[in-house]
C-alpha positions in Angstrom: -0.3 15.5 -21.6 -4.0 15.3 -20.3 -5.6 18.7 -19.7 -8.2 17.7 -17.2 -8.0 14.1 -14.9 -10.9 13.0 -12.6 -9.6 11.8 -8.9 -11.4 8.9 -8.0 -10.8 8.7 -4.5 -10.3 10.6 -0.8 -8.7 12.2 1.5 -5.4 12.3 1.8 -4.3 10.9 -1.5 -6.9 13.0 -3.3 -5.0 15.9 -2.6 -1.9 13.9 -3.0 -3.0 13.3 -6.5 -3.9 17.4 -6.9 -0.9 19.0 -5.9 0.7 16.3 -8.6 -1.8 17.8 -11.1 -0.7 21.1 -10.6 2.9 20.6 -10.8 1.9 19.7 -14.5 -0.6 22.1 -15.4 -3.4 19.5 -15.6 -7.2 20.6 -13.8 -8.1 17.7 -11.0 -11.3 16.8 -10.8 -12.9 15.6 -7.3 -15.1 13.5 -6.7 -16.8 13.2 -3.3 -20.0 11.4 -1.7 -22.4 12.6 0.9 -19.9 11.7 4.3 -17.3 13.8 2.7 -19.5 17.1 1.4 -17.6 20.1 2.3 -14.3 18.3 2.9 -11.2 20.1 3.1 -9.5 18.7 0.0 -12.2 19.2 -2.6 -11.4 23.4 -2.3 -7.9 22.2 -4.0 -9.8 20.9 -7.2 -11.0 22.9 -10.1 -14.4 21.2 -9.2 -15.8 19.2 -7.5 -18.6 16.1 -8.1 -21.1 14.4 -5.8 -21.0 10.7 -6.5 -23.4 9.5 -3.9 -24.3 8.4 -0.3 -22.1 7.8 1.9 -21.8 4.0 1.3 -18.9 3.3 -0.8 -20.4 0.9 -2.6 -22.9 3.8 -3.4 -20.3 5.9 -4.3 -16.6 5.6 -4.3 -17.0 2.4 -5.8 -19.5 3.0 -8.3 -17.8 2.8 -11.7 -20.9 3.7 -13.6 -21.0 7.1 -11.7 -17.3 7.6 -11.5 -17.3 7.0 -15.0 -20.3 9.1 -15.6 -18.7 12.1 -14.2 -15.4 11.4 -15.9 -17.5 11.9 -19.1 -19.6 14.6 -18.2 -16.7 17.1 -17.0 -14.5 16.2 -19.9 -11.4 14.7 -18.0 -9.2 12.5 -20.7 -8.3 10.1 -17.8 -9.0 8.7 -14.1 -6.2 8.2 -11.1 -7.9 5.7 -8.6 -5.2 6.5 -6.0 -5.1 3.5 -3.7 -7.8 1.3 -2.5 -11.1 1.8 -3.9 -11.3 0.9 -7.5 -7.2 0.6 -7.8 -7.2 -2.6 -8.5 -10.4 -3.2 -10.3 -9.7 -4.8 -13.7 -13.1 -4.3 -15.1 -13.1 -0.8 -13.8 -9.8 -0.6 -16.1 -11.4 -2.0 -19.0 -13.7 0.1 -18.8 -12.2 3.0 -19.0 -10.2 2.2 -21.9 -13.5 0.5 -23.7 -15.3 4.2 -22.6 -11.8 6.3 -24.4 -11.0 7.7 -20.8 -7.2 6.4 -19.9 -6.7 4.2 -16.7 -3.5 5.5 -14.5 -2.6 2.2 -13.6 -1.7 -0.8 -15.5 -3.7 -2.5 -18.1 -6.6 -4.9 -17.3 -4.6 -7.8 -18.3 -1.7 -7.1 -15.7 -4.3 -6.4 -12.8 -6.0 -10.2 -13.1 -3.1 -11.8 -13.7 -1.7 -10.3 -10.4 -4.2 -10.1 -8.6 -5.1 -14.1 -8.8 -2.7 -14.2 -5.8 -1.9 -17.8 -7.2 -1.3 -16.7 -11.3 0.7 -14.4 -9.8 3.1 -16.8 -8.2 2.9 -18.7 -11.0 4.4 -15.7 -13.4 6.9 -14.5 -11.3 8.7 -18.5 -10.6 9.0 -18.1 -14.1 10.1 -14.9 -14.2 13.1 -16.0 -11.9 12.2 -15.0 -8.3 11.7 -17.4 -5.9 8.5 -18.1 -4.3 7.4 -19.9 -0.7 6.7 -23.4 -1.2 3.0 -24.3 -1.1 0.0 -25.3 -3.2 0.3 -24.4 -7.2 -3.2 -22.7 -7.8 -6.1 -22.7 -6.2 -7.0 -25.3 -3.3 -9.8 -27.3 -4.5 -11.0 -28.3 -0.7 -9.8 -28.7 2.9 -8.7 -32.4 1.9 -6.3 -31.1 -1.0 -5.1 -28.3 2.0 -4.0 -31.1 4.5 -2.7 -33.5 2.3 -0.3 -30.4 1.4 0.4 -29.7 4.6 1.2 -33.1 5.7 3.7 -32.9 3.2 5.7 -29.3 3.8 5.0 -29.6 7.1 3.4 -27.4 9.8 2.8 -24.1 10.3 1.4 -23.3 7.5 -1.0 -20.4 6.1 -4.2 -20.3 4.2 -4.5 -17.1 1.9 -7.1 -15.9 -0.1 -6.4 -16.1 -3.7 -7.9 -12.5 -4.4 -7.0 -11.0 -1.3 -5.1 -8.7 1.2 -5.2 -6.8 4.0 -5.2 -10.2 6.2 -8.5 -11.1 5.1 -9.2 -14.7 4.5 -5.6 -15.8 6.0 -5.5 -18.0 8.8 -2.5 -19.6 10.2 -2.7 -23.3 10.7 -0.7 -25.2 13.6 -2.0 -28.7 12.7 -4.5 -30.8 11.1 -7.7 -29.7 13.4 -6.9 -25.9 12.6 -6.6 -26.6 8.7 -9.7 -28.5 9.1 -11.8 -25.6 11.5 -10.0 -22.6 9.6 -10.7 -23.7 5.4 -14.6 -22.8 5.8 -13.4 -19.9 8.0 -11.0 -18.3 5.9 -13.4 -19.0 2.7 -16.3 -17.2 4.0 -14.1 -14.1 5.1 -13.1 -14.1 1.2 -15.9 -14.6 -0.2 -17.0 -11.4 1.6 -14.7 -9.4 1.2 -13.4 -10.1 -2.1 -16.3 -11.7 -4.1 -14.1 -14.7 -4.8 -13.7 -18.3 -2.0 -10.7 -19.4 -3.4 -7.6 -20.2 -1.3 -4.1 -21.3 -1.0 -1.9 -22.8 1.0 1.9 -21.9 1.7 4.5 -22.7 4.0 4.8 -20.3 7.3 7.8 -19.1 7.5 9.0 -17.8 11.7 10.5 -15.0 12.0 9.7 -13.2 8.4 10.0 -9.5 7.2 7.9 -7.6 4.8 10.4 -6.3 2.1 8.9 -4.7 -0.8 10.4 -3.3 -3.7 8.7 -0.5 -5.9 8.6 -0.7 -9.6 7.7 1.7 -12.7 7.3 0.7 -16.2 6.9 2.4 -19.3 4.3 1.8 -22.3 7.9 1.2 -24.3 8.9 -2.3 -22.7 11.2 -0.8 -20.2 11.0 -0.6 -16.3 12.9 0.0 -13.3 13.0 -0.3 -10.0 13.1 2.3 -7.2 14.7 -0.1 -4.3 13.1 -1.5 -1.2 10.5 -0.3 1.7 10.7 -2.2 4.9 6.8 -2.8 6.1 7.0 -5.2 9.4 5.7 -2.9 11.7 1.8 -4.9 11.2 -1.5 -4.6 13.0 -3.7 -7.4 12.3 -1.9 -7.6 9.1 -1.8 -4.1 7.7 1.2 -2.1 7.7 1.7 0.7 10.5 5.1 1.7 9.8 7.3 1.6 7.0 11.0 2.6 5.9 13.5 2.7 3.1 15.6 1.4 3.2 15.2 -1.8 4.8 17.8 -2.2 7.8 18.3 -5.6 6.2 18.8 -5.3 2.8 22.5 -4.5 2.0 23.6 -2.7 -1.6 24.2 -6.0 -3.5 20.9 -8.0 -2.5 19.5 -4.7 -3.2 21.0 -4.3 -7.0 20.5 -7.6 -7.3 17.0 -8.0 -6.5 16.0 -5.0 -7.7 17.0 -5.8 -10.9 15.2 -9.6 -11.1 12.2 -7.6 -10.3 12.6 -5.0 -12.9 13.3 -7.7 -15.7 9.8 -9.3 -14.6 7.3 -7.3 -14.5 9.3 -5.8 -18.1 8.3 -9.5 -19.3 5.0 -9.5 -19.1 4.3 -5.5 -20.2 3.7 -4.3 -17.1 2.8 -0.3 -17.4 2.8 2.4 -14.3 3.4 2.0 -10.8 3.9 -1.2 -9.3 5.1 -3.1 -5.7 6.7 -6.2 -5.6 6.2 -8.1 -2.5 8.6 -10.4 -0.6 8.8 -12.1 2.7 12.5 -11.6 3.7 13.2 -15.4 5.7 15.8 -15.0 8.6 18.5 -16.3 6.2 17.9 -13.4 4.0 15.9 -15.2 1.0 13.8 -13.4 -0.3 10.6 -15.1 -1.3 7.8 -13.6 -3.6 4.3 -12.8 -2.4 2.2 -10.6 -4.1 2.5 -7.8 -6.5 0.1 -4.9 -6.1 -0.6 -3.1 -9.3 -1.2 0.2 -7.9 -0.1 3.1 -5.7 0.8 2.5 -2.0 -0.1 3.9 1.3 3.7 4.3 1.7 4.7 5.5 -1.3 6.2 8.3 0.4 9.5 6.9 1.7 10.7 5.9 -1.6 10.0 9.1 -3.1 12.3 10.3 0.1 15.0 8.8 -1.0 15.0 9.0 -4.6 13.6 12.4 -5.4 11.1 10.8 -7.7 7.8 12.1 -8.0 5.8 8.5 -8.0 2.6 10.3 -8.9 4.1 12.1 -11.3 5.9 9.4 -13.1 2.3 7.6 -13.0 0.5 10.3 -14.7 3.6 10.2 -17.5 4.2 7.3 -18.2 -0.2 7.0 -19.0 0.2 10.1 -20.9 2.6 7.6 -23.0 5.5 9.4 -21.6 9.1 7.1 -21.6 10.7 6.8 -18.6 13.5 9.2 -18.6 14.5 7.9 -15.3 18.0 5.6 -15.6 18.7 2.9 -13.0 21.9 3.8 -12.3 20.8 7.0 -10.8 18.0 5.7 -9.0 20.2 4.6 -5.6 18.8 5.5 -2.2 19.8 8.7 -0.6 19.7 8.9 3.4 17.0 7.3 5.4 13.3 8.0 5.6 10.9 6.4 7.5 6.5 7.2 7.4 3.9 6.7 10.4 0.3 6.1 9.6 -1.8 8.1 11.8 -4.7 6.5 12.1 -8.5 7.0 13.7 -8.4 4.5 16.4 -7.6 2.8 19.8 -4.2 0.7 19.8 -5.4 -0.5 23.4 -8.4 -1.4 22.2 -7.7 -3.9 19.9 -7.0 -0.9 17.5 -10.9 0.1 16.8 -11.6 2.9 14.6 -12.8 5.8 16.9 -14.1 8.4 14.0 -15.3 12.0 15.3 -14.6 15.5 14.3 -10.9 16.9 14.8 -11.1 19.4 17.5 -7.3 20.6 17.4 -4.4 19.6 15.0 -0.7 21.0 15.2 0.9 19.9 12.3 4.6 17.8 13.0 8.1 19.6 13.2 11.6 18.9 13.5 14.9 20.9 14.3 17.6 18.7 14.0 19.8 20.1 11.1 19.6 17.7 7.9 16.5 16.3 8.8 13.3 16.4 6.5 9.9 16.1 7.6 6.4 15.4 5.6 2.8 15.3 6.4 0.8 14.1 3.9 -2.8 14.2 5.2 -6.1 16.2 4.3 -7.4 16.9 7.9 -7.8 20.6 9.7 -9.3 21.4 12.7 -13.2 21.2 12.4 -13.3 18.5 9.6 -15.0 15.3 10.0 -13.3 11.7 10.1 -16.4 9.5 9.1 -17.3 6.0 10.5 -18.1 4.6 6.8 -13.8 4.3 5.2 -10.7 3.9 6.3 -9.7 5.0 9.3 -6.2 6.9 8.3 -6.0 10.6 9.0 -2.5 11.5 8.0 1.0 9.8 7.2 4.3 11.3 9.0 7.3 11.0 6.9 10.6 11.6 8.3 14.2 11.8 6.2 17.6 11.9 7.8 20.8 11.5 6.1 21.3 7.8 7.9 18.6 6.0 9.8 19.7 7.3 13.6 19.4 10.7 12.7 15.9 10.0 10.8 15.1 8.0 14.4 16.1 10.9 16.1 13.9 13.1 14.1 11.1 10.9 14.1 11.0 11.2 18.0 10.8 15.0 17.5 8.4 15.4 15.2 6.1 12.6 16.7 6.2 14.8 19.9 5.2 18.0 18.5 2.5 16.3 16.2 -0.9 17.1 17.9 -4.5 15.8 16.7 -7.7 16.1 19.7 -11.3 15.3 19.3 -10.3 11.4 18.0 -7.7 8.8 19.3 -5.4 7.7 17.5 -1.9 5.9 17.0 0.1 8.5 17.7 0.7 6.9 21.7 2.2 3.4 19.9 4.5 5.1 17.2 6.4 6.9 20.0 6.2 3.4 22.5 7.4 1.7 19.0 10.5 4.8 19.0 11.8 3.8 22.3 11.7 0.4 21.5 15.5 -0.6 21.9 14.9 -3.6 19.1 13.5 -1.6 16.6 15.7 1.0 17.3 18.7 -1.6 16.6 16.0 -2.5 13.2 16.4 -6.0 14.3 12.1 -6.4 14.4 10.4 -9.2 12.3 6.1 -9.4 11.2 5.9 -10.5 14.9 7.1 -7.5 16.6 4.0 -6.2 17.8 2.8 -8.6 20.5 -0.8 -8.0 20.8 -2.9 -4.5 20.5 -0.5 -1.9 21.5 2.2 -3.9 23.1 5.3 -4.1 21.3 7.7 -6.9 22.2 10.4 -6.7 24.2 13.6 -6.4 23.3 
C-alpha cells in the first residue's frame, strides 16, 4: 500500500479523498492555490502545498507543478478526484513516465474513451448498443446534413472530446445543422482544445442511466449497478439516484454484466461510469464512458456499502478486487442533491460569496440515512474562479418513498446564508407529483427553476 498520496484537487472531494486515506493508514497530501489559502479542508491533510494563483490553469491544472510537488513531498502516487486533471491522458502518462502511480486508469483507456466517437466504436463491439449516427468524426457541416437527411430530424451535434453540454447543439432541421456546426465547433474548441464533432440521432423523451464499474490490474471487473441522473440543468446533473425507478432486476443483471465484460476487454483498471440513454422503450443506448470518479458517486456507495475511493486507491496499489458480483446487489434506495453556489431563477448563475451560516442536514424518520459530503463551515470562502458546488446531500431509505420522505426532511433542516443556492428547486423538485411517481425524463426541468408539470 502507498504510504503518502498527493490530492490533486478541492473542496469537497479533497476531503473525500482524505478521510479515504485515513481509513488506510496512508498521509494525504493537499494541494491548494492562492483562492483556496486557508481553506477548511487542507487542516485534514498531513500537509499542505501551494500550487499557484488562483487561475486553474495556473494551478489546479498545472501538471508540471502538481507533479513537482508530488516529487518533492515524497507521495508514491496522485488521486485527481474528479474534474481537473481526471481525465487528462498525458497528465497520466506522466505520472507513470515520472514513477508516481496514476489512481485512474491507464493513458491508453482515457484516449480511447475520451474520443467520444472511439469510444462508441469499442463499446458496438463490445456488444452494447449505441444511438445511430455518424461513425467518427464529422468531417464538415455537409457530411452532418447529408446524415441527417438520412436518420432523420432531430438530431444532435456533440463534441467528440467533450461533456458537460459543451459543444452540443440540438438540430430541428437543415438551417439549424447548418447555423449550429460552426457554433458548436467553436464552443469545443474552447473548451476542450479539440473542433471535432458528431452527429447522432435525438432521441424524445430519454433518461440518463449510468452504471458504475471497477476493474482490477488482474483482467477482472465488475459492476456496481445503475445511478439515475435526469434531473439536468443546461446539461449537468442536479440530482441523482440508485437505483433508477426504471431499471428492473433483470435489465439490471443483464446490463450490468455486458458492461462489466467490456470495459474487462479492453483492460480497463479503476473506477469507471458507463453511460446510457435509457429510450422510452427501455433500450438502453451507449453514450460515453467517463474514466474517472463521479460527482455522484455517493448513491452507489449507499447502496452497496462499497467504499469507491477506497476500492480506487486498491486496486492502483495492485490490489485484486475481492469484491464478487453476486454480492454486489442494491440495498434500499438513496438519492444525492448537489448544492450548488447559484440562482435557479436566474438562469442558474453562480453567486460565489462567503458562507455566513450553515446548519448541517438531519433526518428523523427511523431507517433513514443521511450524508453530507461537502467541505464548507461558516466563514469560509466559495470563490468566483471553479465550480460552483458547495456540498452534496445524500439520503438512504430502505425503499425509495421512505428515502423521498427523508429527503424532504433533511432538505428542510439543511441551512446555508451569505450565498444562494439550489436548495429552493430540490424541495420544488420534492413536491413534484411526477418525479415523486419517478416517471421524469432529461426534459423534466422546463426552463431555469421551473420543473414541469405533472
Amino acid at each position: 500500500m502507498f504510504r503518502r498520496i498527493l490530492i490533486a484537487n478541492r473542496g469537497e472531494i479533497a476531503l473525500r479523498i482524505i478521510r479515504a486515506c485515513g481509513g488506510l493508514g496512508i498521509e494525504p497530501v493537499a494541494v491548494f492555490s492562492e483562492a483556496d489559502r486557508g481553506a477548511p479542508w487542507l487542516a485534514k491533510a498531513s500537509r499542505a502545498v501551494c500550487i499557484g494563483p488562483a487561475r486553474a490553469e495556473e494551478s489546479y491544472l498545472n501538471a508540471d507543478t502538481i507533479l513537482q510537488a508530488a516529487e518533492q513531498a515524497e507521495c508514491q502516487a496522485i488521486h485527481p478526484g474528479y474534474g481537473f486533471l481526471a481525465e487528462n491522458a498525458l497528465f497520466a502518462a506522466r505520472c507513470e513516465q515520472q514513477g508516481i502511480t496514476f489512481i485512474g486508469p491507464g493513458a491508453d483507456a482515457i484516449r480511447r474513451m475520451g474520443d467520444k466517437a472511439e469510444a462508441k466504436r469499442t463499446m458496438a463491439a463490445a456488444g452494447l448498443e449505441t444511438i445511430t449516427g455518424s461513425d467518427g468524426t464529422l468531417a464538415d457541416p455537409e457530411e452532418a446534413l447529408r446524415l441527417a437527411a438520412a436518420i432523420g430530424y432531430p438530431v444532435l451535434l456533440k463534441a467528440t472530446a467533450g461533456g458537460g453540454g459543451k459543444g452540443m447543439r440540438r438540430c430541428e432541421g437543415e438551417r439549424e445543422v447548418e447555423r449550429a456546426f460552426p457554433e458548436a465547433a467553436l464552443e469545443a474548441e474552447k473548451a476542450f482544445g479539440n473542433p471535432g464533432l458528431y452527429l447522432e440521432k435525438f432521441i424524445a423523451g430519454g433518461r440518463h442511466v449510468e452504471f458504475q464499474v471497477l476493474g482490477d490490474a488482474f483482467g477482472r471487473a465488475v459492476h456496481l449497478g445503475e445511478r439515475e441522473c435526469s434531473v439536468q440543468r443546461h446539461h449537468q446533473k442536479l440530482i441523482e439516484e440508485s437505483p433508477s425507478p426504471v431499471v428492473d432486476a433483470e435489465a439490471r443483471r443483464a446490463t450490468g454484466d455486458r458492461v462489466a465484460r467490456a470495459v474487462a476487454s479492453f483492460g480497463y483498471r479503476n473506477a469507471g461510469t458507463v453511460e446510457f440513454l435509457r429510450a422510452p422503450d427501455g433500450r438502453l443506448f451507449f453514450m460515453e464512458m467517463n474514466t474517472r470518479l463521479q460527482v455522484e458517486h455517493p448513491v452507489t456507495e449507499m447502496v452497496t456499502g462499497v467504499d469507491l475511493v477506497v476500492e480506487q486507491i486498491r486496486i492502483a496499489a495492485l490490489h485484486p478486487l475481492a469484491l464478487r458480483q453476486e454480492d454486489l446487489a442494491p440495498r434500499g434506495h438513496a438519492i444525492e442533491f448537489r448544492i450548488n453556489a447559484e440562482d435557479p431563477d436566474a438562469g442558474f448563475r453562480p453567486d460565489p460569496g462567503t458562507i455566513a451560516a450553515f446548519t448541517p442536514p438531519v433526518a428523523s424518520l427511523g431507517g433513514v440515512r443521511v450524508r453530507w459530503d461537502s467541505a464548507i463551515e461558516p466563514g469560509c470562502r466559495i470563490p468566483p474562479h471553479y465550480d460552483s458546488m458547495v456540498g452534496k446531500l445524500i439520503v438512504h431509505g430502505p425503499d425509495r418513498e421512505t428515502a423521498l420522505r427523508g429527503a424532504r426532511e433533511a432538505l428542510a433542516s439543511l441551512r446555508i446564508e451569505g450565498v444562494r443556492t439550489t436548495l429552493p428547486l430540490h424541495r420544488r423538485i420534492l413536491d413534484d407529483p411526477g418525479f415523486r411517481r419517478g416517471e421524469y425524463d432529461l426534459g423534466f426541468l422546463a426552463g431555469p427553476g421551473l420543473v414541469l408539470a405533472a
